[in-house]
C-alpha positions as CSV (number, residue, x, y, z in Angstrom):
1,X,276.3,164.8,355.5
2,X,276.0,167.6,353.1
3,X,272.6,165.9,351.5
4,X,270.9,165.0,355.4
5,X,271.9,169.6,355.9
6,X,270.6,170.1,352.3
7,X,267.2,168.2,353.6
8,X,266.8,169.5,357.2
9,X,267.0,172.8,355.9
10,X,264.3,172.4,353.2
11,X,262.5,170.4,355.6
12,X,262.5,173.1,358.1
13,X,262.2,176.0,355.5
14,X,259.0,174.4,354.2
15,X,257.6,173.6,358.3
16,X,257.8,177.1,358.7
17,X,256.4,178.6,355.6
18,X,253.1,176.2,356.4
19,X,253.1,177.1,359.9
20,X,252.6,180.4,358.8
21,X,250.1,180.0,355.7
22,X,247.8,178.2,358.3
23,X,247.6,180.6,361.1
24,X,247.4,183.6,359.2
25,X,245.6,182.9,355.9
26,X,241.5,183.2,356.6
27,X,239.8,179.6,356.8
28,X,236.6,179.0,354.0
29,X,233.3,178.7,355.8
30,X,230.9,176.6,353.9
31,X,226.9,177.0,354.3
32,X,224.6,174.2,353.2
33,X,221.3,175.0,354.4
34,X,220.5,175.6,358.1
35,X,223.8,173.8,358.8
36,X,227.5,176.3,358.4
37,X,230.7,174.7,358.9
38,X,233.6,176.8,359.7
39,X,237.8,175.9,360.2
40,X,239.1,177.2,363.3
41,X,241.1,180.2,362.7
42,X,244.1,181.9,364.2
43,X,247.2,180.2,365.4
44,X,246.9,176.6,367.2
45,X,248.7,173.8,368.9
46,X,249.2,172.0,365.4
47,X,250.4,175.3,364.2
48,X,253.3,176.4,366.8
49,X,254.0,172.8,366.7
50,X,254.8,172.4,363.2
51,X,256.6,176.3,362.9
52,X,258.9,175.1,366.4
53,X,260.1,171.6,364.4
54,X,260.4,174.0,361.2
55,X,262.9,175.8,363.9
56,X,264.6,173.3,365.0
57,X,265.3,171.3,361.4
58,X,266.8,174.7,360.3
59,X,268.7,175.3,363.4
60,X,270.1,171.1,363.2
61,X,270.5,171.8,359.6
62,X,272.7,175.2,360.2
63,X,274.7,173.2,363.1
64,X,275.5,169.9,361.3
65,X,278.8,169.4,360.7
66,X,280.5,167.5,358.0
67,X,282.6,164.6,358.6
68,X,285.7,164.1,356.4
């Protein structure tokens, strides 16, 4: 049990760091020609998503107790 609270909290430690790196470092815009492609910035649906599960592997991770 130890290793599986070792894991959700590295797990969920890591959701949350990329969560945040994505909605608040600026997106690269690339121009070829006449034609400019640009990332959606800001803070979207994949975003909360993956920072909520980063939650809620740290929380199961805190919580977990160990069996004797």
């Amino acid at each position: 049990m130890k290793i599986l609270k070792l894991v959700l909290v590295i797990v969920g430690i890591v959701l949350i760091v990329l969560g945040l790196y994505q909605a608040f470092v600026p997106q690269q815009v690339v121009d070829i020609g006449p034609l400019e492609v640009s990332a959606k910035e800001g803070i979207s649906n994949q975003t909360l998503g993956m920072i909520g599960l980063g939650v809620v592997a740290l929380i199961a991770g805190a919580f977990l107790k160990n069996r004797k």
